[in-house]
N, C-alpha and C positions, 0 to 999 in steps of 0.2 A: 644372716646371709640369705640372698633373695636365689631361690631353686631355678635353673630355665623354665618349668610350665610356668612361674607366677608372673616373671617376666615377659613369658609371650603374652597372657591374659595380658598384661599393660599394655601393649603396643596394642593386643586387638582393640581393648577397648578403648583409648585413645583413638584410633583410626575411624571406630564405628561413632564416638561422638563428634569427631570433626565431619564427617560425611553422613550423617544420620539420616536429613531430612533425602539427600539423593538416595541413602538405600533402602530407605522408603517407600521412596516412586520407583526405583527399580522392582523389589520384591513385591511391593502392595500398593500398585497405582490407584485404586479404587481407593482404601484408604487415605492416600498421600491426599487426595483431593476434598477430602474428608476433614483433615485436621486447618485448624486455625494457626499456622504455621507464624504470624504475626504476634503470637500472644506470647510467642517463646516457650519454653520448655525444660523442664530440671533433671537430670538423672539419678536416678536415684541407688548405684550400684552397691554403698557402702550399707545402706539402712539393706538392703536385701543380705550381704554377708554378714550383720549381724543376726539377722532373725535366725539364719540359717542356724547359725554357729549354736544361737541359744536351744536349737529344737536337737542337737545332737547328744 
């Protein structure tokens, strides 16, 4: 059974990778001009809850 925080965390992060590159240039215009935004880009949010989970 999925709790509502794990839920929310879905929707945010869904929302944050479908608008990534705009809240990018929104929070870090400097940046956003910075990245090679043609080369694409991966997320990586699952390999970071494993580390986590193995360091507890």
């Amino acid at each position: 059974m999925n709790n509502p925080q794990t839920e929310f965390d879905t929707l945010w992060k869904d929302i944050l990778q479908r608008y990534f590159e705009d809240f990018i240039l929104f929070f870090f215009p400097q940046a956003h001009s910075e990245i090679s935004w043609s080369r694409g880009f991966e997320f990586l949010d699952k390999e970071l809850q494993v580390r986590i989970v193995l360091l507890k």
